[in-house]
C-alpha positions as CSV (number, residue, x, y, z in Angstrom):
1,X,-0.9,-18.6,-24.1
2,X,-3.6,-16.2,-24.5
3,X,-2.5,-13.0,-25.8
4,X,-4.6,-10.6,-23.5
5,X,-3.0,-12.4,-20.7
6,X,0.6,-12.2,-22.0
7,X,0.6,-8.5,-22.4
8,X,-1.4,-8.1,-19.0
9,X,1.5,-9.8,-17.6
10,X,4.0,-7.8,-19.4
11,X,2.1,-4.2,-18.1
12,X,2.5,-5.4,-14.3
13,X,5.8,-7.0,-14.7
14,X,7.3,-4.0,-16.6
15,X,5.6,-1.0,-14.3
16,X,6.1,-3.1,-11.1
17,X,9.7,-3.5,-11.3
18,X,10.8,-0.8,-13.1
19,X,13.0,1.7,-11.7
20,X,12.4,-0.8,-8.3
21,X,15.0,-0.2,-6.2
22,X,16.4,3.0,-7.1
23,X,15.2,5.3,-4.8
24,X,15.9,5.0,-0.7
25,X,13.3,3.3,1.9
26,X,10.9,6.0,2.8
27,X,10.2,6.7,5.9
28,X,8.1,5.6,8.0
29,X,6.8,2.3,7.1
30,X,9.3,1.3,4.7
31,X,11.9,1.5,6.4
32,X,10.6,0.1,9.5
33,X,9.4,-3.2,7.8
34,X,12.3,-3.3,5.8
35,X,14.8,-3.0,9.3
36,X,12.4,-5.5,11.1
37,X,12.7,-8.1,8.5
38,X,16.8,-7.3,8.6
39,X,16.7,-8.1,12.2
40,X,14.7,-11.3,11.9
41,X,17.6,-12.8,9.6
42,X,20.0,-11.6,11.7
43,X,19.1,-12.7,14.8
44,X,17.0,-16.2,13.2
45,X,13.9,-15.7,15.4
46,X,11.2,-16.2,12.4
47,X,8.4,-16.0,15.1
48,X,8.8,-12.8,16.7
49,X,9.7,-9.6,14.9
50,X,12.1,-6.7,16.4
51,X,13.0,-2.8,15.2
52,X,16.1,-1.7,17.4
53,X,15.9,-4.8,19.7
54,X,12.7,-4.5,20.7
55,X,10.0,-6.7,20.3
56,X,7.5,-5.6,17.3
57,X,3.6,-6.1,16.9
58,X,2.2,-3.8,14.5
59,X,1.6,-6.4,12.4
60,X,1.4,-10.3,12.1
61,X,4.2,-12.3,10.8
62,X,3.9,-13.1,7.3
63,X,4.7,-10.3,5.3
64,X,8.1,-10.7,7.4
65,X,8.4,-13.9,6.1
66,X,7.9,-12.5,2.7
67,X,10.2,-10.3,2.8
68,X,12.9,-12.2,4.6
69,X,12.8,-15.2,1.5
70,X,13.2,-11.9,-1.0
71,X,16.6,-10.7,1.6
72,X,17.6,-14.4,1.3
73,X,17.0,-14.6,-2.6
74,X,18.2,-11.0,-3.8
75,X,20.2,-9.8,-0.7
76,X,19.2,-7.1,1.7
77,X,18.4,-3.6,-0.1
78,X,15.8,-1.5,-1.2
79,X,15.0,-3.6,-4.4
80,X,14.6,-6.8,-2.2
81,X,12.7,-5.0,0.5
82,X,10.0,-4.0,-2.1
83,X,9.9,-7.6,-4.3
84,X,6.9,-9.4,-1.8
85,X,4.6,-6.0,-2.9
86,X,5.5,-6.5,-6.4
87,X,4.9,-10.4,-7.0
88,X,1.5,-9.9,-5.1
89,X,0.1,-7.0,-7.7
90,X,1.3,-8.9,-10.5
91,X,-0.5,-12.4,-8.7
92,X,-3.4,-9.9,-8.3
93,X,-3.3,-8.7,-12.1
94,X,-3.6,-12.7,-13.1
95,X,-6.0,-13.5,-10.7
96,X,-8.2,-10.1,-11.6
97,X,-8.3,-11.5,-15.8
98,X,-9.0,-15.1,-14.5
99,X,-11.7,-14.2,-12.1
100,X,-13.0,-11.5,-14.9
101,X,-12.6,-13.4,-17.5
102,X,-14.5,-16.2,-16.4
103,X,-18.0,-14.2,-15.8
104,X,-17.0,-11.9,-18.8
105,X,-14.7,-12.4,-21.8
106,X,-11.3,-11.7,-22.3
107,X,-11.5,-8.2,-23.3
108,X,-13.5,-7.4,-19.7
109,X,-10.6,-9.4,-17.7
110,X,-7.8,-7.4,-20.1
111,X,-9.6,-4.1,-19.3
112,X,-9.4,-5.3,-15.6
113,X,-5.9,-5.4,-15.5
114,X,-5.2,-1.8,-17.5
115,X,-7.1,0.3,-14.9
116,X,-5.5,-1.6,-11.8
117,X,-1.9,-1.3,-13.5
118,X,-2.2,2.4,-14.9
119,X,-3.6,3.4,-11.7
120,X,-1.7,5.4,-8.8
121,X,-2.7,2.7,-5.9
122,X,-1.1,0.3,-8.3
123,X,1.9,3.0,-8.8
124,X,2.4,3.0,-5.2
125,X,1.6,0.5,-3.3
126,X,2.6,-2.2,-5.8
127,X,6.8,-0.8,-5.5
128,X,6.7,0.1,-1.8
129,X,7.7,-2.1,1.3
130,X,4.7,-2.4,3.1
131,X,2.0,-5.2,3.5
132,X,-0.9,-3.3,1.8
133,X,-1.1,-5.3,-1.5
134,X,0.0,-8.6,0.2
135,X,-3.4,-7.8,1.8
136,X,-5.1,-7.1,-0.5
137,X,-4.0,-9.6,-3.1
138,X,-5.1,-12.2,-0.1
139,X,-8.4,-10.5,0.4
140,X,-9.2,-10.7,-3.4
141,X,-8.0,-14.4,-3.6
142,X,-10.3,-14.8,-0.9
143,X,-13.6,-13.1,-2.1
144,X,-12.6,-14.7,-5.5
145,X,-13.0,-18.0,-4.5
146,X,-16.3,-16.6,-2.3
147,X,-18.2,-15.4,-5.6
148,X,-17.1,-19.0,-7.7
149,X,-18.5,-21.0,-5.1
150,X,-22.2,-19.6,-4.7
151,X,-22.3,-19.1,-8.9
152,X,-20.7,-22.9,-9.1
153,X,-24.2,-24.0,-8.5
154,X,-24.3,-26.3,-11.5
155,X,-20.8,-27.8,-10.7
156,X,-20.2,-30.9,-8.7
157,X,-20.0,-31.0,-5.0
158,X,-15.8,-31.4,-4.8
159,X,-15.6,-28.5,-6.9
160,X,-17.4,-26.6,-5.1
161,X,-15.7,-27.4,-2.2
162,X,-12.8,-26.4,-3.7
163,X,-13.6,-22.9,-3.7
164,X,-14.6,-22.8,0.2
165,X,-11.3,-24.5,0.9
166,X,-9.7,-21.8,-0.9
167,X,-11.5,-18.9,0.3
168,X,-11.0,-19.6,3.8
169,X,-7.3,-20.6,3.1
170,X,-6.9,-17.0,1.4
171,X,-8.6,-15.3,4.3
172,X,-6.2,-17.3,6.9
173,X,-3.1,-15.5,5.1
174,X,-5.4,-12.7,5.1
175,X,-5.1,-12.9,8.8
176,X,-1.5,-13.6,9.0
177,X,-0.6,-10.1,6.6
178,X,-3.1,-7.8,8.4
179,X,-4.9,-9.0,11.6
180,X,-8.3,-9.1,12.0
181,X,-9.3,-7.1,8.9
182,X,-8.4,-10.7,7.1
183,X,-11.4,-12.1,8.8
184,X,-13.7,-9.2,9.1
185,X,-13.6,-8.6,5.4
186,X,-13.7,-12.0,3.4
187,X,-16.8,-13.0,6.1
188,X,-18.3,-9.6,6.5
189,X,-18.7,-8.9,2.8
190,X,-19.8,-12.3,1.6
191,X,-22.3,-12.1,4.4
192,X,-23.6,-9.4,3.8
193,X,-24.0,-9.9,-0.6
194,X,-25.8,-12.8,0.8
195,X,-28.2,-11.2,2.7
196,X,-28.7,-8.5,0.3
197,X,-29.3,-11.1,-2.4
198,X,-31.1,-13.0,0.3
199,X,-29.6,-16.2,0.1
200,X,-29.6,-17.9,3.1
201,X,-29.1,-21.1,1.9
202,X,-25.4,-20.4,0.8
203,X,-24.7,-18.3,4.2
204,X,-25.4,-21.8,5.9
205,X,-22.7,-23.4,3.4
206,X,-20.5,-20.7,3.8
207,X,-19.9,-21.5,7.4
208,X,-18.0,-25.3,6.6
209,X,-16.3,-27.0,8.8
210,X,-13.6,-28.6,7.4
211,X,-13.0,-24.7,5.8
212,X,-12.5,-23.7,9.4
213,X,-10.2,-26.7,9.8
214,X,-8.1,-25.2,6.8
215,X,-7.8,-21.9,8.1
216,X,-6.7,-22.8,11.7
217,X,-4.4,-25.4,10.2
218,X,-3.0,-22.0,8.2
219,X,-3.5,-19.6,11.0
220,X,-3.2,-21.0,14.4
221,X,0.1,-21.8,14.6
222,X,2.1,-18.5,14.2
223,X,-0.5,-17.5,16.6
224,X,-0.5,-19.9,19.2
225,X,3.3,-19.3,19.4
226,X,3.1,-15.7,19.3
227,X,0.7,-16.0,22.7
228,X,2.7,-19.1,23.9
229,X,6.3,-16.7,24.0
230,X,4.8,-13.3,24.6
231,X,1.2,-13.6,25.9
232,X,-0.5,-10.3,27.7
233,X,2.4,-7.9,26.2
234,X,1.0,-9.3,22.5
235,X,-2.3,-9.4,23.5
236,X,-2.1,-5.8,24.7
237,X,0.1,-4.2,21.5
238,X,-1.3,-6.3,18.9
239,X,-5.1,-6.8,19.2
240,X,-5.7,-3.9,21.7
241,X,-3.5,-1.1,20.5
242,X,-3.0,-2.3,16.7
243,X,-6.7,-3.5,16.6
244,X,-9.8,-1.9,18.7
245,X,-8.0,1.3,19.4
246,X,-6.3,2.3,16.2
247,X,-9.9,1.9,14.9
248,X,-11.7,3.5,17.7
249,X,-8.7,6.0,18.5
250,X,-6.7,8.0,17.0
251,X,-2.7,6.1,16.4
252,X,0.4,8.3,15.5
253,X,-1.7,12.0,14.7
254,X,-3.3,9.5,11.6
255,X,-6.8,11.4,11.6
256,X,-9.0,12.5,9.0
257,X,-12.9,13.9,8.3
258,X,-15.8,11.5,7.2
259,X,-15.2,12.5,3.5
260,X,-11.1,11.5,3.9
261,X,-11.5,8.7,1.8
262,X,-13.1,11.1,-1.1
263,X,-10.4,12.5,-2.4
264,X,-8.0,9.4,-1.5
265,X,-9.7,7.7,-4.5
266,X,-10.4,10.2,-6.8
267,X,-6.9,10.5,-6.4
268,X,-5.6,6.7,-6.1
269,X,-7.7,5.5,-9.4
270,X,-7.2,8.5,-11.5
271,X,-7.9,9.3,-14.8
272,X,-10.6,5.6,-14.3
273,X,-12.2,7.2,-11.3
274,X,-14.8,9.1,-13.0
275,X,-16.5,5.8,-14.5
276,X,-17.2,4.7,-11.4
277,X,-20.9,7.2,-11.0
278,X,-22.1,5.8,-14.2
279,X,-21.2,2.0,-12.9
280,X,-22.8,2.3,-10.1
281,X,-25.8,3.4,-11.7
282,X,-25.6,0.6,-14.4
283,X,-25.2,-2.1,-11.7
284,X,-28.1,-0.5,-9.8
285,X,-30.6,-0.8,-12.4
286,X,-29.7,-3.9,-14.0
287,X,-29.0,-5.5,-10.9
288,X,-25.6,-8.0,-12.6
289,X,-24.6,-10.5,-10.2
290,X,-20.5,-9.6,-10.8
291,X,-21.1,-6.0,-10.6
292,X,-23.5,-5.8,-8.0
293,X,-20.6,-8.4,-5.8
294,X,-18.2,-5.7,-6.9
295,X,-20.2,-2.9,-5.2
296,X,-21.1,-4.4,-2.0
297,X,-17.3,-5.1,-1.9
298,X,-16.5,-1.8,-2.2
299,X,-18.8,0.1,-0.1
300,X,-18.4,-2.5,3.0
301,X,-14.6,-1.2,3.2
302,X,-15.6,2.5,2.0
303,X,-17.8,2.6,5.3
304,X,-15.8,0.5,7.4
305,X,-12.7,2.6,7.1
306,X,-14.5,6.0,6.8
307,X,-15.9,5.5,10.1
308,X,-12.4,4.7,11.6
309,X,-10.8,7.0,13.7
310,X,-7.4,6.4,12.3
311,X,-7.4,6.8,8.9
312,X,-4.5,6.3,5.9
313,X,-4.9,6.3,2.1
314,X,-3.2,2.7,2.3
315,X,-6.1,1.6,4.2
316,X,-8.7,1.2,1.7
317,X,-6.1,-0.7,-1.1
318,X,-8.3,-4.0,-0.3
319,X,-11.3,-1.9,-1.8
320,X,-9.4,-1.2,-5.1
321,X,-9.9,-4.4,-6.7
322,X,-13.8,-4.4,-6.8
323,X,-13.4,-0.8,-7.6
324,X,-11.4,-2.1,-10.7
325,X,-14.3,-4.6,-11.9
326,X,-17.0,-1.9,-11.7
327,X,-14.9,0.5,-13.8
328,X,-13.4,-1.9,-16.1
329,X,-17.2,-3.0,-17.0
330,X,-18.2,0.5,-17.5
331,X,-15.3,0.8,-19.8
332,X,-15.2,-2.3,-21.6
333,X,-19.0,-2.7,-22.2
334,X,-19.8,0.9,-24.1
335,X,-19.6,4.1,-24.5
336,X,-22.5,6.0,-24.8
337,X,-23.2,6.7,-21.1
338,X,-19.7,7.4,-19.9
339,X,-19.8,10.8,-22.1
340,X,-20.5,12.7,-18.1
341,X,-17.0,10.6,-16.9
342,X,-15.0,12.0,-19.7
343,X,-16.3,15.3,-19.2
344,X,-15.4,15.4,-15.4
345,X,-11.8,13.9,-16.1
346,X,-11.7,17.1,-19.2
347,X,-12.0,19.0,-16.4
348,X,-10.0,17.8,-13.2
349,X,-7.1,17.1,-15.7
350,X,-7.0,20.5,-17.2
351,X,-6.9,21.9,-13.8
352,X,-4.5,19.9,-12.9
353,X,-2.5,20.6,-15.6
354,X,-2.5,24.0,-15.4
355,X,-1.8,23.9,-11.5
356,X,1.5,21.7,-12.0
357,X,2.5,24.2,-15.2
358,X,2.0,27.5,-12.3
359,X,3.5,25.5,-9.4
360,X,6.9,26.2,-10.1
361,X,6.6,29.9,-10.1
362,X,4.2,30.4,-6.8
363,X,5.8,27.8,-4.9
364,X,9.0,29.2,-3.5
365,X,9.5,27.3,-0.6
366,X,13.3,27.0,0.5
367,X,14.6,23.8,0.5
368,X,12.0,22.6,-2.3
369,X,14.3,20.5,-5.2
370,X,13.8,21.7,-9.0
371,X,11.9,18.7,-10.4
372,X,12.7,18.3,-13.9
373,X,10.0,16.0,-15.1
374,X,7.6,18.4,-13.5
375,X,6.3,20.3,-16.6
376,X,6.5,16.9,-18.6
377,X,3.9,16.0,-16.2
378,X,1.6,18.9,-16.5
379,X,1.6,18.6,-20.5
380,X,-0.1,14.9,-19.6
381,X,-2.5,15.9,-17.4
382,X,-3.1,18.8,-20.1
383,X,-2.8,15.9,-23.1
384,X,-5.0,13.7,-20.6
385,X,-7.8,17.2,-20.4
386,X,-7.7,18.1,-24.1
387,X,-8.6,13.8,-25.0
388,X,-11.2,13.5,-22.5
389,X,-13.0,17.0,-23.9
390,X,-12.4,15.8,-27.6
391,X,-14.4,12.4,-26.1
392,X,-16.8,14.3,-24.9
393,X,-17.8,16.8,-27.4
394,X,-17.2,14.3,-30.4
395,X,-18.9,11.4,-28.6
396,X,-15.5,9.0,-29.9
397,X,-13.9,6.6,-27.7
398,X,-10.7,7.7,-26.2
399,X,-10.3,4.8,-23.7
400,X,-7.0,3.4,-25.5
401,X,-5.6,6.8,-25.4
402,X,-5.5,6.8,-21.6
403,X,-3.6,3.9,-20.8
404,X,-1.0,5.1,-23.1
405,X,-1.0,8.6,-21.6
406,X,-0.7,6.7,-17.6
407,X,2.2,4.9,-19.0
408,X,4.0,7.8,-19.8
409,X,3.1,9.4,-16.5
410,X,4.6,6.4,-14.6
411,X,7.7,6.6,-16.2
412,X,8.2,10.4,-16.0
413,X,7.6,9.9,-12.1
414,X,9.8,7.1,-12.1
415,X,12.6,9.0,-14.0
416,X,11.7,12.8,-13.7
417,X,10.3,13.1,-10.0
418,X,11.0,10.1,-7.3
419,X,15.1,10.7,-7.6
420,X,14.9,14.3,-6.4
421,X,12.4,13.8,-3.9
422,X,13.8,11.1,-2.6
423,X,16.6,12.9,-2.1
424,X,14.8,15.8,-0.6
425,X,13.0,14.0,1.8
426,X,15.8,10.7,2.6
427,X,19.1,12.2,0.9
428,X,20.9,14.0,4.3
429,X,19.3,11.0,6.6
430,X,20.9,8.6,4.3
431,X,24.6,10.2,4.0
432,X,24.1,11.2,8.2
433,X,23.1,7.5,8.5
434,X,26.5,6.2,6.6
435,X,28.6,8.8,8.3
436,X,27.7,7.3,11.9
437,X,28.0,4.0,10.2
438,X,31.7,4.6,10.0
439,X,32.5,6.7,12.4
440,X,30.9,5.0,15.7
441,X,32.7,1.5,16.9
442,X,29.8,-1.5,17.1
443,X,29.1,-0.9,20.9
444,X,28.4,2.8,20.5
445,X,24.9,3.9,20.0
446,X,23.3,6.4,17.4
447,X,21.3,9.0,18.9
448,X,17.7,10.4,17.1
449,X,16.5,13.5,19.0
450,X,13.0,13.7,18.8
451,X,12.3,11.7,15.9
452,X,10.8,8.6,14.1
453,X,13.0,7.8,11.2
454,X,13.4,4.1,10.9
455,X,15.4,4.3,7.6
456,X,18.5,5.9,10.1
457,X,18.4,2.2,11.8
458,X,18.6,0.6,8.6
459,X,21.3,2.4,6.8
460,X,23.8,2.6,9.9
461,X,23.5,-1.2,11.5
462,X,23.8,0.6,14.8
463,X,21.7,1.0,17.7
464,X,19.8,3.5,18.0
465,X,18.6,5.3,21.1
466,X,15.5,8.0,20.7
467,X,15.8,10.6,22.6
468,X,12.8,13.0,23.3
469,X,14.2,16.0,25.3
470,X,16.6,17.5,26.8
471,X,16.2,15.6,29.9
472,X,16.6,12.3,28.4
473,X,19.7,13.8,26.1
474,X,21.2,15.0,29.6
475,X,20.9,11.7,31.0
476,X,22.2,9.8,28.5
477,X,25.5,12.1,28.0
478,X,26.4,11.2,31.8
479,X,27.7,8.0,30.2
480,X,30.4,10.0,28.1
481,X,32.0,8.0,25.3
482,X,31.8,9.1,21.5
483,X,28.6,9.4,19.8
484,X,26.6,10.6,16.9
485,X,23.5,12.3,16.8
486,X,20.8,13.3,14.0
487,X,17.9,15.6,14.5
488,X,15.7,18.3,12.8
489,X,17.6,21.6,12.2
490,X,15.0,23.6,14.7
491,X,16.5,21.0,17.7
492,X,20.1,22.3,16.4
493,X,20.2,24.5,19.5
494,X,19.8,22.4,21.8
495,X,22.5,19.6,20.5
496,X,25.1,22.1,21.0
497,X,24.2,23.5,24.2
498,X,24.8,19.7,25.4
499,X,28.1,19.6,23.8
500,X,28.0,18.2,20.3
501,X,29.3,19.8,17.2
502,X,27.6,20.5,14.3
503,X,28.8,18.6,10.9
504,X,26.3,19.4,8.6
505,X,23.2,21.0,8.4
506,X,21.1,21.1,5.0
507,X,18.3,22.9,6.2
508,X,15.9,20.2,7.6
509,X,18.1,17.6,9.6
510,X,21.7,18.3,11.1
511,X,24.1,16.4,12.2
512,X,26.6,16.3,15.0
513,X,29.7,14.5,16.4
514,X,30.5,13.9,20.2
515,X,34.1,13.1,21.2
């Protein structure tokens, strides 16, 4: 086997599952998946997904399904929970040299893979439990198979055909991960390279029947259930609500300016990020067919989601691919005009550097964990500064430097930082959670009091009931009977004035008993 691929493999293998399941679900979408899926092996229903009994339409069915296969494989926990994330980066990783490799050579499909793996979407969104790089593993497959068929023009017809199968299978699991996006995307952007690059011969072939036959044959069915069992309440949550107004509206306080997506990936493809001006430029003026697809790619989700409403730094992930083939060109094809990118980088990474070194002694805030690995990390980001300005002022590569420098920041995360933040921000919900495991019979509810922690179903297997003032909390007591109830220490008032006791309280959630 090739060894650029081999040791590719190893990177994504080796940073995807290390350290997997070692810190708690986070909340909010972690943990929600992660309960949904319980409840769907549980209760068998594989067409319909539930959170606390109720019926669940964020999001189509098959990162459930996922999911569920890893609970059936591994058993249910947080390592199992985040495995379907996992195996789609590292699909992604091979599918990023292959694709590369092809238009390229194998040290511009090997350079492909370092910036996606030593990057902090890959970091992420690669070891957490949500659908995100299902998605965009999909997408990718999808737009892949797009960019082989219009270059495949030498190729015979049944190969080419090949590739519209595939892209419109890919975009039919797009759909079935995501929604609509898996339509929008794989179509809009291919439509719209074509029209840029004003081929209108290959937007007639793009639209094939028997590709539309593939991706109803993948699609339809979950769907036609889904409509079949739960009609206008589906309709209404998932394509209204989850759809048209999360993108028109704002869903769950998720807002954010025009520029939101700025820092997201200047921050999400750090230290690689500040390639990307010089790439652009490149692809501009010399006009590459890969690069050029790349950038279209990009800036069609860029500008979808930046004129959202409802914005989160997950959204973009699908972007991050083509991202990754701009900058690992710019990178892998020379160095003598990306002298301004290791100058910015210098500069960011010093400051940040020096910002992680102070933080400890300005930030004071009670409640706030020592974090042991976090002056480890500001000597990289300083070891990171001082290599880019050595770059810059000697004009000498330093690209193998950085991957080697992201490694060790990964792993001083992973050991240094995630275990006392998760603790800080999941520790009390997790030990409140076990307590009313053990202490409530099966028939006796859990109560949340004003709020939306999912990981609290997940860890106590018991029902809960959300309560959201002291109305509701009055009207629920009238039934008597023991209970449990977790809420945010500023609500600690108001728990005992209704007759519960306090058991704990570590400063940001309290719990109390009822007898």
């Amino acid at each position: 086997m090739n060894r650029f691929l081999l040791f590719a493999l190893f990177l994504s293998l080796f940073f995807g599952f290390f350290r997997l399941g070692s810190t708690r679900l986070f909340d909010v979408d972690e943990a929600v998946f992660a309960q949904a899926t319980k409840e769907m092996v549980h209760s068998g229903d594989w067409i319909t997904p539930t959170y606390n009994g109720e019926n669940r339409y964020d999001k189509p069915i098959l990162f459930y399904w996922m999911m569920a296969v890893s609970y059936k494989l591994f058993g249910i926990s947080e390592f199992s929970a985040r495995v379907p994330s996992v195996v789609s980066a590292v699909f992604l990783c091979i599918a990023l040299f292959f694709f590369v490799r092809h238009f390229r050579d194998d040290k511009g499909a090997f350079w492909s893979v370092i910036v996606f793996v030593f990057s902090l979407y890959f970091f992420v969104y690669a070891r957490a439990a949500v659908t995100d790089m299902a998605l965009t593993l999909f997408i990718s497959l999808s737009l892949f198979s797009f960019f082989r068929f219009i270059t495949e023009e030498g190729a015979g017809a049944a190969r080419r055909d090949y590739f519209i199968y595939a892209f419109y299978a890919f975009s039919a699991l797009a759909f079935l991960t995501k929604g609509l996006v898996g339509i929008l995307f794989p179509f809009g952007i291919a439509v719209s390279f074509l029209l840029i690059v004003k081929d209108a011969v290959s937007i007639k072939k793009l639209f094939n029947l028997k590709g539309l036959m593939v991706f109803f044959l993948i699609a339809l069915p979950w769907y036609s259930a889904e409509f079949i069992l739960n009609g206008k309440e589906f309709f209404e949550q998932f394509i209204i609500k989850h759809h048209f107004k999360r993108y028109s509206g704002v869903i769950s306080g998720h807002k954010g300016p025009l520029y939101y997506y700025l820092p997201v990936i200047l921050i999400g493809l750090y230290p690689w990020i500040f390639y990307l001006p010089s790439a652009v430029r490149k692809t501009l003026r010399d006009r590459d067919p890969l690069r050029f697809f790349a950038l279209v790619w990009f800036v069609f989700i860029f500008l979808f989601f930046t004129l959202s409403t409802t914005k989160l730094p997950n959204y973009i992930l699908p972007a991050v691919p083509a991202a990754v083939i701009l900058l690992s060109s710019a990178i892998s094809e020379g160095h003598r005009w990306n002298r301004s990118a290791e100058l910015g980088l210098a500069i960011v990474s010093l400051l940040g550097g020096g910002a992680l070194f102070l933080a400890p002694r300005y930030v004071t805030r009670p409640g706030i964990p020592d974090l042991p690995g976090l002056f480890p990390l500001a000597g990289i980001f300083l070891c990171l500064g001082l290599l880019s300005l050595r770059g810059f002022l000697s004009g000498r590569q330093i690209r193998a430097g950085l991957p080697v420098l992201m490694a060790v920041f990964f792993v001083t995360v992973s050991v240094g930082i995630l275990p006392a933040a998760t603790d800080y921000l999941q520790g009390a919900l997790y030990r409140y959670s076990l307590y009313a495991k053990h202490a409530l019979s099966e028939d006796k509810p859990l109560v949340a009091y004003r709020m939306n922690n999912p990981s609290i179903l997940f860890y106590s297997d018991h029902r809960l009931v959300n309560i959201r003032n002291p109305e509701e909390l009055s009207s629920f007591l009238l039934n008597g009977g023991r209970s449990v109830a977790i809420a945010k220490t500023q609500d600690t008032s108001t728990l005992k004035e209704a007759g519960f006791v306090l058991l704990e309280n570590n400063g940001r959630y309290a719990l109390f008993e009822r007898k």
